[in-house]
Backbone as JSON Lines, residues from 0, in Angstrom:
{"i":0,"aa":"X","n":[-61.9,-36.06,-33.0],"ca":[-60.95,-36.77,-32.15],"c":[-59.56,-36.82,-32.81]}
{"i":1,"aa":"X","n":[-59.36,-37.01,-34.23],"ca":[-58.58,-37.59,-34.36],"c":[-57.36,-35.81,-34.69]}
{"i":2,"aa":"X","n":[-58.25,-34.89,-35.19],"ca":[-57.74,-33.54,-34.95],"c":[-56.88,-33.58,-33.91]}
{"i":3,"aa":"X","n":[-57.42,-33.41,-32.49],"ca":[-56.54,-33.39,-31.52],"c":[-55.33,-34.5,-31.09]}
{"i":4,"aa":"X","n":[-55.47,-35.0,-32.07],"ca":[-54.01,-35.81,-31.83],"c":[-53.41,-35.63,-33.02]}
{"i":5,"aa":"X","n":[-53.59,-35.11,-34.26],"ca":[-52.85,-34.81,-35.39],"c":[-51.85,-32.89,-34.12]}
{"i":6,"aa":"X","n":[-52.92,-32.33,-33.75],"ca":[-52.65,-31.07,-33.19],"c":[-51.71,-31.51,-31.62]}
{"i":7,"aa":"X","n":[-51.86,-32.57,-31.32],"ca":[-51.01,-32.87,-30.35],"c":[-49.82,-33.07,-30.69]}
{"i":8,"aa":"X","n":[-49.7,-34.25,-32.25],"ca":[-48.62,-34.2,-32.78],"c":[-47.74,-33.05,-33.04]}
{"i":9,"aa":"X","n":[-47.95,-32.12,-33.7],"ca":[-47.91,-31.16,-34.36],"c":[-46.54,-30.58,-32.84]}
{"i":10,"aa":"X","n":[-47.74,-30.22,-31.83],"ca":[-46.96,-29.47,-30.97],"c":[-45.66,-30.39,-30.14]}
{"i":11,"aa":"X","n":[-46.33,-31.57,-30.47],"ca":[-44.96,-32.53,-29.48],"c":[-43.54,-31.88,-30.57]}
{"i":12,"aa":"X","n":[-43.79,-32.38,-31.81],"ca":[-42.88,-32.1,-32.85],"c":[-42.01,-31.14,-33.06]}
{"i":13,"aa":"X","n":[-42.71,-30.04,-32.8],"ca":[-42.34,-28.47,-32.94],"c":[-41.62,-28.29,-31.19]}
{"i":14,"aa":"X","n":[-42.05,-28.7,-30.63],"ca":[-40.89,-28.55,-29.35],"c":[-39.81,-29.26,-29.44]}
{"i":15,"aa":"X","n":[-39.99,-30.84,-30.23],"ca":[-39.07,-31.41,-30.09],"c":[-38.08,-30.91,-30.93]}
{"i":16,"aa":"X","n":[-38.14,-30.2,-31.86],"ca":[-37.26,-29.39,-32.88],"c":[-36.67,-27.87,-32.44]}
{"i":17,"aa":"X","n":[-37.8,-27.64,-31.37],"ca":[-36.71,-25.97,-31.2],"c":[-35.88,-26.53,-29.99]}
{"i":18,"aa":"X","n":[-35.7,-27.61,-29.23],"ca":[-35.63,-28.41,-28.19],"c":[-33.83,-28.7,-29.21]}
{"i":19,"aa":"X","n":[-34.01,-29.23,-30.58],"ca":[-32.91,-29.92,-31.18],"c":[-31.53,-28.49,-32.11]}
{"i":20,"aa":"X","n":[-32.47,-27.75,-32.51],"ca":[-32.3,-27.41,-33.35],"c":[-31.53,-27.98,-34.9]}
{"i":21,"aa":"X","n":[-31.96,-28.9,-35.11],"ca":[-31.26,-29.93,-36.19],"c":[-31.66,-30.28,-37.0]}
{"i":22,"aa":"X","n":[-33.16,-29.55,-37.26],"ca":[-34.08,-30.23,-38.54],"c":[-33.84,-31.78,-38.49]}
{"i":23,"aa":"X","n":[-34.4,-32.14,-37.18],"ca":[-34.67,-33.85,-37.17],"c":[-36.45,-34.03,-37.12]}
{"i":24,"aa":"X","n":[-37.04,-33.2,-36.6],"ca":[-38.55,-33.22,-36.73],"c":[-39.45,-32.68,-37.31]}
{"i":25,"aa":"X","n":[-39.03,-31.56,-37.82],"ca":[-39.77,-30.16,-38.59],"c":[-40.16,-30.84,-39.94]}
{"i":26,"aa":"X","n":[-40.15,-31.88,-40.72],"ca":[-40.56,-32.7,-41.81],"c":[-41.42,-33.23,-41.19]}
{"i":27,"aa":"X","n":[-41.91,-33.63,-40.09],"ca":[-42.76,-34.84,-39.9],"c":[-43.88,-33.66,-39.54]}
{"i":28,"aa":"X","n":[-43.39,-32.53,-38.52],"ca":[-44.72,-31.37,-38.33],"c":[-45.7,-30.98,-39.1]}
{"i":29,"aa":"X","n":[-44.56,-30.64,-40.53],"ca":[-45.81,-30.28,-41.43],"c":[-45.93,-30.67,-41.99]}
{"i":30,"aa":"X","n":[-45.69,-32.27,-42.02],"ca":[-47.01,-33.57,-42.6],"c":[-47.88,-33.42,-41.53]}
{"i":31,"aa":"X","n":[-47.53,-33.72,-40.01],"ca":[-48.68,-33.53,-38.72],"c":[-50.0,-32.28,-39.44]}
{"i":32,"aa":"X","n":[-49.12,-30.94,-39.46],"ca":[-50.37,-29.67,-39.94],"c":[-51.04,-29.92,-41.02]}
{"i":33,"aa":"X","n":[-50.4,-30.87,-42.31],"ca":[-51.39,-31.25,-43.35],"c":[-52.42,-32.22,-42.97]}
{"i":34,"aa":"X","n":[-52.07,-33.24,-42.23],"ca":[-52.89,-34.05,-41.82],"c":[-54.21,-33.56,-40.59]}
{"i":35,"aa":"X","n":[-53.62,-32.7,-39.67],"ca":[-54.99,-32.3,-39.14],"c":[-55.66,-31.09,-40.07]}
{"i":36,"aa":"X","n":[-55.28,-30.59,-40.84],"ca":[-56.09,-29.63,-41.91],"c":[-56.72,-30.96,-42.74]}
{"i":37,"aa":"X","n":[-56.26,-32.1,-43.19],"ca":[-57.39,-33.08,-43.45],"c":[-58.51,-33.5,-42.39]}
{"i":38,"aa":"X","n":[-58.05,-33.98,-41.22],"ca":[-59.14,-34.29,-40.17],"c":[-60.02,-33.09,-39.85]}
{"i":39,"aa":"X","n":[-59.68,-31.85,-39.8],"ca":[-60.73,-30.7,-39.83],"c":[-61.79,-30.76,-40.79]}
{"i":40,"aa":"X","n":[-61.26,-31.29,-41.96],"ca":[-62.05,-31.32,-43.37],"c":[-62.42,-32.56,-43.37]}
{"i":41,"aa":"X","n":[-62.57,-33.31,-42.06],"ca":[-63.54,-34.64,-42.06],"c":[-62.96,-35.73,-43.25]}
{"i":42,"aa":"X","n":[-61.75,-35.99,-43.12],"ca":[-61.04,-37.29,-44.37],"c":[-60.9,-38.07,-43.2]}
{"i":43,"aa":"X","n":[-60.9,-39.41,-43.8],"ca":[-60.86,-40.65,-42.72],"c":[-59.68,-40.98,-42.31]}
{"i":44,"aa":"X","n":[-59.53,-41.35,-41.19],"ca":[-57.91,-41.72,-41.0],"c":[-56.73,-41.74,-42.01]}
{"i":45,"aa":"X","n":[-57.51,-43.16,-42.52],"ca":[-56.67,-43.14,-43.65],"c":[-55.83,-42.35,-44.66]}
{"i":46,"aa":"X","n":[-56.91,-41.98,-45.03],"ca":[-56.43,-40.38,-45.97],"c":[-55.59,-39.34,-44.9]}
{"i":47,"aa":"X","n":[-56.01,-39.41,-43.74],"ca":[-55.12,-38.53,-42.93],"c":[-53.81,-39.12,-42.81]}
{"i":48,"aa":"X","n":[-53.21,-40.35,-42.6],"ca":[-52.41,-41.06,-42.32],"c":[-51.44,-40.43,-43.86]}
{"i":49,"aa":"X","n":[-52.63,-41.11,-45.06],"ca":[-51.61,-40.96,-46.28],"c":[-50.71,-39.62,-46.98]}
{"i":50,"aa":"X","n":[-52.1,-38.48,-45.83],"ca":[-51.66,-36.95,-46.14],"c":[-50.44,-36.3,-45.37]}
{"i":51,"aa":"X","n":[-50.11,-37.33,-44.17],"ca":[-48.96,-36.84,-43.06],"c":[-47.53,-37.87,-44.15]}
{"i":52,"aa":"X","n":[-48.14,-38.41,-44.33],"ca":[-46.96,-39.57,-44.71],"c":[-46.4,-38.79,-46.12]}
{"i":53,"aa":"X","n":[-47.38,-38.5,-47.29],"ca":[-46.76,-38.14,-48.41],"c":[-46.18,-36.69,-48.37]}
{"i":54,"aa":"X","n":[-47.01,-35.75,-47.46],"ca":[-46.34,-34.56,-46.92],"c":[-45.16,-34.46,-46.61]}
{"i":55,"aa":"X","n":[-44.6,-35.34,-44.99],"ca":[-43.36,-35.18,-44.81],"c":[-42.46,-35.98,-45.21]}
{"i":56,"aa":"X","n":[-42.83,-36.61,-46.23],"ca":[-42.03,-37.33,-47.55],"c":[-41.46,-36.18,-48.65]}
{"i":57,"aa":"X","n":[-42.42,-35.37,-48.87],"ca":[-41.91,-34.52,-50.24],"c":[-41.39,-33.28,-49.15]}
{"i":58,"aa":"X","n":[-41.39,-32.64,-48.19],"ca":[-40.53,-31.86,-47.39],"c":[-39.57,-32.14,-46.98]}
{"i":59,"aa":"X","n":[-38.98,-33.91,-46.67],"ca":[-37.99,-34.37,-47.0],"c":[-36.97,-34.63,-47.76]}
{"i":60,"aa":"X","n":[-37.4,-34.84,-48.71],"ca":[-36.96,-34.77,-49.81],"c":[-36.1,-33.59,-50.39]}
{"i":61,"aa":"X","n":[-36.97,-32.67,-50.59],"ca":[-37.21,-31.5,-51.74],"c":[-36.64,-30.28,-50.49]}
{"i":62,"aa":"X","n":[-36.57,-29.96,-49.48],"ca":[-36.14,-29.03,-48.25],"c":[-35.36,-29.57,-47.81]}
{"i":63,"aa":"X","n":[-35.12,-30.35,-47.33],"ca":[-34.19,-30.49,-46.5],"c":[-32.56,-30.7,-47.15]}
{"i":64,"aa":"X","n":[-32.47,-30.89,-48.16],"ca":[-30.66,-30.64,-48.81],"c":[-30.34,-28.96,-48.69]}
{"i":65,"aa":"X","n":[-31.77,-28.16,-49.11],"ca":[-31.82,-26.73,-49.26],"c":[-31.26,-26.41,-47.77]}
{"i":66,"aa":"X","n":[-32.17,-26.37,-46.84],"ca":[-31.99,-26.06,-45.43],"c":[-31.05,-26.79,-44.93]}
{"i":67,"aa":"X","n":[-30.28,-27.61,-45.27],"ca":[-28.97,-28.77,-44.28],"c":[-27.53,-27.71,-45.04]}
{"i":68,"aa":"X","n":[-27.79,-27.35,-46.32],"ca":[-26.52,-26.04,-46.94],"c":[-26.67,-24.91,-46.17]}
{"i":69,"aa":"X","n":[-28.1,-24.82,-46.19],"ca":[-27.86,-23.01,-45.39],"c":[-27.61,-22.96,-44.24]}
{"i":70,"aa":"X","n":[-27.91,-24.18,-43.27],"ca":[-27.41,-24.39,-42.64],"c":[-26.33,-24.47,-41.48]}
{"i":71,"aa":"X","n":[-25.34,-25.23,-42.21],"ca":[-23.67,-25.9,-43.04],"c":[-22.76,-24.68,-43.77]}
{"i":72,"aa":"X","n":[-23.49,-23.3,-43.41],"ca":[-22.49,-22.46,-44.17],"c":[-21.59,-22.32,-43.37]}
{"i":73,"aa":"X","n":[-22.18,-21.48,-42.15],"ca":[-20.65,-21.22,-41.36],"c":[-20.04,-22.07,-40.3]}
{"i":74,"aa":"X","n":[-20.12,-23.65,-40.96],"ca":[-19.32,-24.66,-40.51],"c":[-17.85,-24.23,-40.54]}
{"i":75,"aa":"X","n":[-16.26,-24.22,-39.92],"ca":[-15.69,-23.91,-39.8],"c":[-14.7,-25.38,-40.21]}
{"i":76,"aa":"X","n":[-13.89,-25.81,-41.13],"ca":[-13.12,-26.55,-41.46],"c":[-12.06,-27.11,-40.25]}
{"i":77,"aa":"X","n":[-11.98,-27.83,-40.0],"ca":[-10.61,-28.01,-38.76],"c":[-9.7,-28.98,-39.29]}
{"i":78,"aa":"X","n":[-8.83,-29.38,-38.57],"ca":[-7.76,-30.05,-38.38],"c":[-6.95,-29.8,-39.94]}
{"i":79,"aa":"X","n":[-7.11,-31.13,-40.71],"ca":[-6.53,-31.2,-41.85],"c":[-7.57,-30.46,-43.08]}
{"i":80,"aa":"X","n":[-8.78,-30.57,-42.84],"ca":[-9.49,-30.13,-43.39],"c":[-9.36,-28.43,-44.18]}
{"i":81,"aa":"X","n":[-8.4,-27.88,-43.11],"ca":[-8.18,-26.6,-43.14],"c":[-7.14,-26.23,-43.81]}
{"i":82,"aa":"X","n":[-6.64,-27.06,-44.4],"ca":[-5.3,-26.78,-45.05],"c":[-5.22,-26.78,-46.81]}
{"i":83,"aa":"X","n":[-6.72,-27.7,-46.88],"ca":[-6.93,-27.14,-48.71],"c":[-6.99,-25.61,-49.06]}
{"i":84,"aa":"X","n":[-6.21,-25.18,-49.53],"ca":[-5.71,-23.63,-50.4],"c":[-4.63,-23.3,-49.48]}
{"i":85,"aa":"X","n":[-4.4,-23.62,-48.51],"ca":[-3.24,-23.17,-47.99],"c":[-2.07,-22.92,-48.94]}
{"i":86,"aa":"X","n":[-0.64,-22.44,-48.03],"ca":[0.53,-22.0,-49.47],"c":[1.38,-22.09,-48.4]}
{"i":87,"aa":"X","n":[2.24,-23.27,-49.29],"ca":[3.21,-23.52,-48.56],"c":[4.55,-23.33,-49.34]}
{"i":88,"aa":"X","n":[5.64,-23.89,-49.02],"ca":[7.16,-23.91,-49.73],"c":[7.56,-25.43,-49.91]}
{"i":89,"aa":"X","n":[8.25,-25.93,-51.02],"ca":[9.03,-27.01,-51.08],"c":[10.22,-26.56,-50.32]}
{"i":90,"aa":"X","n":[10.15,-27.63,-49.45],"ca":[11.45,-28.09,-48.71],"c":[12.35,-28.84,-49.14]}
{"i":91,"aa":"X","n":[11.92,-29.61,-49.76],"ca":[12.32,-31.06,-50.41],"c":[11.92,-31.5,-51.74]}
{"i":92,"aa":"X","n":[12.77,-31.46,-53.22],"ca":[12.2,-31.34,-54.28],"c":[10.84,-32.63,-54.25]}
{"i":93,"aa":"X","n":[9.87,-32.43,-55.1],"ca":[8.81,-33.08,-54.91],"c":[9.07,-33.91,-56.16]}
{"i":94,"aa":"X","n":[9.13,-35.73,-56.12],"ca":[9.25,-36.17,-57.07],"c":[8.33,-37.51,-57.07]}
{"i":95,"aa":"X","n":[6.59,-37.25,-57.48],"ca":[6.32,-38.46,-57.51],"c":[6.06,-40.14,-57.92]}
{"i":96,"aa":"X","n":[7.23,-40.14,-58.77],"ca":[7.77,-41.21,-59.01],"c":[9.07,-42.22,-58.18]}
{"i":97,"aa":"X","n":[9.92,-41.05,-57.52],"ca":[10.35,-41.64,-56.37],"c":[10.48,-41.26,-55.51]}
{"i":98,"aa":"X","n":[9.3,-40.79,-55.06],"ca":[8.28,-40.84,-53.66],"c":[9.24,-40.2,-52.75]}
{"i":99,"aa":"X","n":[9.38,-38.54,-53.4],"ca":[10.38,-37.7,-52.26],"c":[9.29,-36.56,-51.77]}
{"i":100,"aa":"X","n":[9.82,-36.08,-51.51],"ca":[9.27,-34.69,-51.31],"c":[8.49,-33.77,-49.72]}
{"i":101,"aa":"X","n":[9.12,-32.64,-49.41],"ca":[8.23,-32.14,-48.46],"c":[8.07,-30.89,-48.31]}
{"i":102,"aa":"X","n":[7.26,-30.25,-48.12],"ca":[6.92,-29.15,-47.63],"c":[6.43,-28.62,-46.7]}
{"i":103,"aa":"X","n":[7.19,-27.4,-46.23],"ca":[6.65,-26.68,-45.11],"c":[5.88,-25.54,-45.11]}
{"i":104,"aa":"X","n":[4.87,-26.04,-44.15],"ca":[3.44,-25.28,-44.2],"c":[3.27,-25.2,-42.57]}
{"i":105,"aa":"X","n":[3.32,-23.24,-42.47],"ca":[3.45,-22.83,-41.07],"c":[4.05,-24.11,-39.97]}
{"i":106,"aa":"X","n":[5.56,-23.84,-40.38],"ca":[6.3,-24.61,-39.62],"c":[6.33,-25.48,-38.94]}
{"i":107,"aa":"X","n":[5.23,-26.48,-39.95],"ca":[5.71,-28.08,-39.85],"c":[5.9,-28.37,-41.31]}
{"i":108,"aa":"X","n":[6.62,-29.57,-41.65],"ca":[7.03,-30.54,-42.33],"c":[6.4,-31.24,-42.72]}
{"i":109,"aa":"X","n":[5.35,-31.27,-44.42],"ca":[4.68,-32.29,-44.72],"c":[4.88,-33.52,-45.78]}
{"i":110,"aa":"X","n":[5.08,-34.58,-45.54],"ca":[5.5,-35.5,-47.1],"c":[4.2,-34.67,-48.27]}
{"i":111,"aa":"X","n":[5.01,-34.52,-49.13],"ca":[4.08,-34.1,-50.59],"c":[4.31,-35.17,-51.58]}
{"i":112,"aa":"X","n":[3.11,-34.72,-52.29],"ca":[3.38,-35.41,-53.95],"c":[2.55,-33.93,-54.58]}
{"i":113,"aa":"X","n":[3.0,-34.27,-55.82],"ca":[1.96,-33.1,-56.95],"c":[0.92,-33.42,-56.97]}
{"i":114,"aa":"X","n":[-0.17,-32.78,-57.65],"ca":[-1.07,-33.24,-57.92],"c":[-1.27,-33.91,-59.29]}
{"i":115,"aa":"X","n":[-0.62,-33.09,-60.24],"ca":[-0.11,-33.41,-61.97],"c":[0.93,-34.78,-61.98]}
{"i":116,"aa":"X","n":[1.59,-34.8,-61.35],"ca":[2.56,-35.71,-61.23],"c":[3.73,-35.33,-61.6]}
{"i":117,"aa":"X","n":[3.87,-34.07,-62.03],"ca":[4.88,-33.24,-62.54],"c":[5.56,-33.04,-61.36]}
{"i":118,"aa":"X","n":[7.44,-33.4,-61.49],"ca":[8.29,-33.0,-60.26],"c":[8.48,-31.38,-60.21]}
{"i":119,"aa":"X","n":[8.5,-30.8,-58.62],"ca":[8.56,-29.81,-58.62],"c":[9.95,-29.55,-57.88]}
{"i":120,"aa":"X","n":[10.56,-28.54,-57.58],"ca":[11.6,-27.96,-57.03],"c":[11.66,-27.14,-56.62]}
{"i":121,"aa":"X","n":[12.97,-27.66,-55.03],"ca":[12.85,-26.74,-53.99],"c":[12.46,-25.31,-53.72]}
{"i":122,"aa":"X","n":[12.11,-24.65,-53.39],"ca":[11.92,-23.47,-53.06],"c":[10.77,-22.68,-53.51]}
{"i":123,"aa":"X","n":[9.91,-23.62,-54.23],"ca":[8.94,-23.31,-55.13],"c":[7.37,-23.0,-54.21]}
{"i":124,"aa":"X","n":[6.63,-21.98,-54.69],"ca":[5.55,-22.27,-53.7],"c":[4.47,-23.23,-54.35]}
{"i":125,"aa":"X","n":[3.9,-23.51,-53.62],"ca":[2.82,-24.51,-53.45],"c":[1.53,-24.0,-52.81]}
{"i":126,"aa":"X","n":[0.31,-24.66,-53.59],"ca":[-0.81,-24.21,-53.0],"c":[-1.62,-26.04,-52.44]}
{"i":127,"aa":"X","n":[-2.04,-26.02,-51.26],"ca":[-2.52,-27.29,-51.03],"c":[-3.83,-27.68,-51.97]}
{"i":128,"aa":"X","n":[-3.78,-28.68,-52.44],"ca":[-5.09,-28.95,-53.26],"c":[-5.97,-30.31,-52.49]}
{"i":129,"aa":"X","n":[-5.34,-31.02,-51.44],"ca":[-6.12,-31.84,-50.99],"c":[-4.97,-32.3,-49.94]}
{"i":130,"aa":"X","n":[-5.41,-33.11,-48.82],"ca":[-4.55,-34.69,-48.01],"c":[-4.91,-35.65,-48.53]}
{"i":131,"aa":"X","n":[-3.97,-36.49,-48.58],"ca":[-4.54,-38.04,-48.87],"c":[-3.36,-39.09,-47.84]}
{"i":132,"aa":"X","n":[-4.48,-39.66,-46.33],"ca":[-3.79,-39.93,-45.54],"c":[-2.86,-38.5,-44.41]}
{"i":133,"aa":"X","n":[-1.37,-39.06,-44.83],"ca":[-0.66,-37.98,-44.08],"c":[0.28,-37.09,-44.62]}
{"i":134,"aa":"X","n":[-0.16,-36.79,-46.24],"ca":[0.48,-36.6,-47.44],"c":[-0.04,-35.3,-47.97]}
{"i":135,"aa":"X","n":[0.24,-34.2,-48.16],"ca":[0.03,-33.11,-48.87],"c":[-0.27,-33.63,-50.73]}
{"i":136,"aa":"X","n":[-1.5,-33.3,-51.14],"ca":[-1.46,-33.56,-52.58],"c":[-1.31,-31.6,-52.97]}
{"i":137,"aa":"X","n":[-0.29,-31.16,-53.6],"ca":[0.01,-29.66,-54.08],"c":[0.27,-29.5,-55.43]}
{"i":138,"aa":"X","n":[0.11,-28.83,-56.08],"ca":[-0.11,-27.49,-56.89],"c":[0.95,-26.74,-56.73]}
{"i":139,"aa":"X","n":[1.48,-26.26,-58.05],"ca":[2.27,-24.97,-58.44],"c":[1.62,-23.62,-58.16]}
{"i":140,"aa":"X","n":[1.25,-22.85,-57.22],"ca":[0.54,-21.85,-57.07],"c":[1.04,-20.84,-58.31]}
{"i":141,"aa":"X","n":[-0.09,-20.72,-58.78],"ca":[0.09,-19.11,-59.98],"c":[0.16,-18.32,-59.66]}
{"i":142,"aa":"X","n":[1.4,-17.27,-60.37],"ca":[1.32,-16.21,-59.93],"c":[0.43,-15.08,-60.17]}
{"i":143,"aa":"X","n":[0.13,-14.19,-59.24],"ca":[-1.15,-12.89,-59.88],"c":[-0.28,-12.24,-60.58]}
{"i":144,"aa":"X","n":[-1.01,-11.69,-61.69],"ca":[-0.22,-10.66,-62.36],"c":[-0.66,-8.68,-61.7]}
């Protein structure tokens, strides 16, 4: 009896996941398949219960950071997000001690600071190293040799 509801589980699970595609259920399935491979092998609830539970506990765990990166690869950066390594120009010498500075990056206008804290000057390129707020944090881009 209790097979066919570990195997009922199993299949609710597995639809509900190709249904998501999000790895929100595929941990709990194959605790479900360990647990009716216990009820086949005649273990008492219990032990079935403890074999679904510690199963999709350690597939949780231990898979799912693996599979949420591979994932997450060809996530595509947007908005501001997209602008770390960018290369821009000082517009405006960058001085962060009294809080000047801007640069233009594909023709808009951003307040900067350095990242070093070192003032930089006009005309200089810049590589974006982060936002903070509505603020360019930049870098002296190196030159290749």
């Amino acid at each position: 009896m209790y097979a066919i509801i570990w195997l009922s589980a199993l299949v609710i699970l597995l639809i509900a996941e190709a249904l998501t595609l999000g790895l929100t259920t595929i941990w709990f399935a194959g605790g479900s398949l360990a647990a009716l491979v216990a009820a086949l092998f005649g273990a008492n609830v219990w032990i079935q219960l403890g074999v679904f539970l510690v199963v999709s506990l350690i597939l949780l765990i231990f898979t799912r950071p693996v599979a949420v990166r591979y994932m997450n690869k060809s996530t595509l950066k947007t908005n501001v997000d997209s602008l770390t390594g960018e290369t821009g120009v000082v517009s405006e010498r960058i001085d962060n001690l009294e809080a000047t500075g801007k640069v233009r990056l594909n023709d808009v206008f951003w307040t900067a600071r350095s990242e070093d804290g070192n003032a930089i000057e006009q005309g200089t390129v810049v590589e974006i190293a982060g936002v903070e707020g509505v603020k360019l944090i930049v870098r002296v881009k190196e030159e290749v040799k």
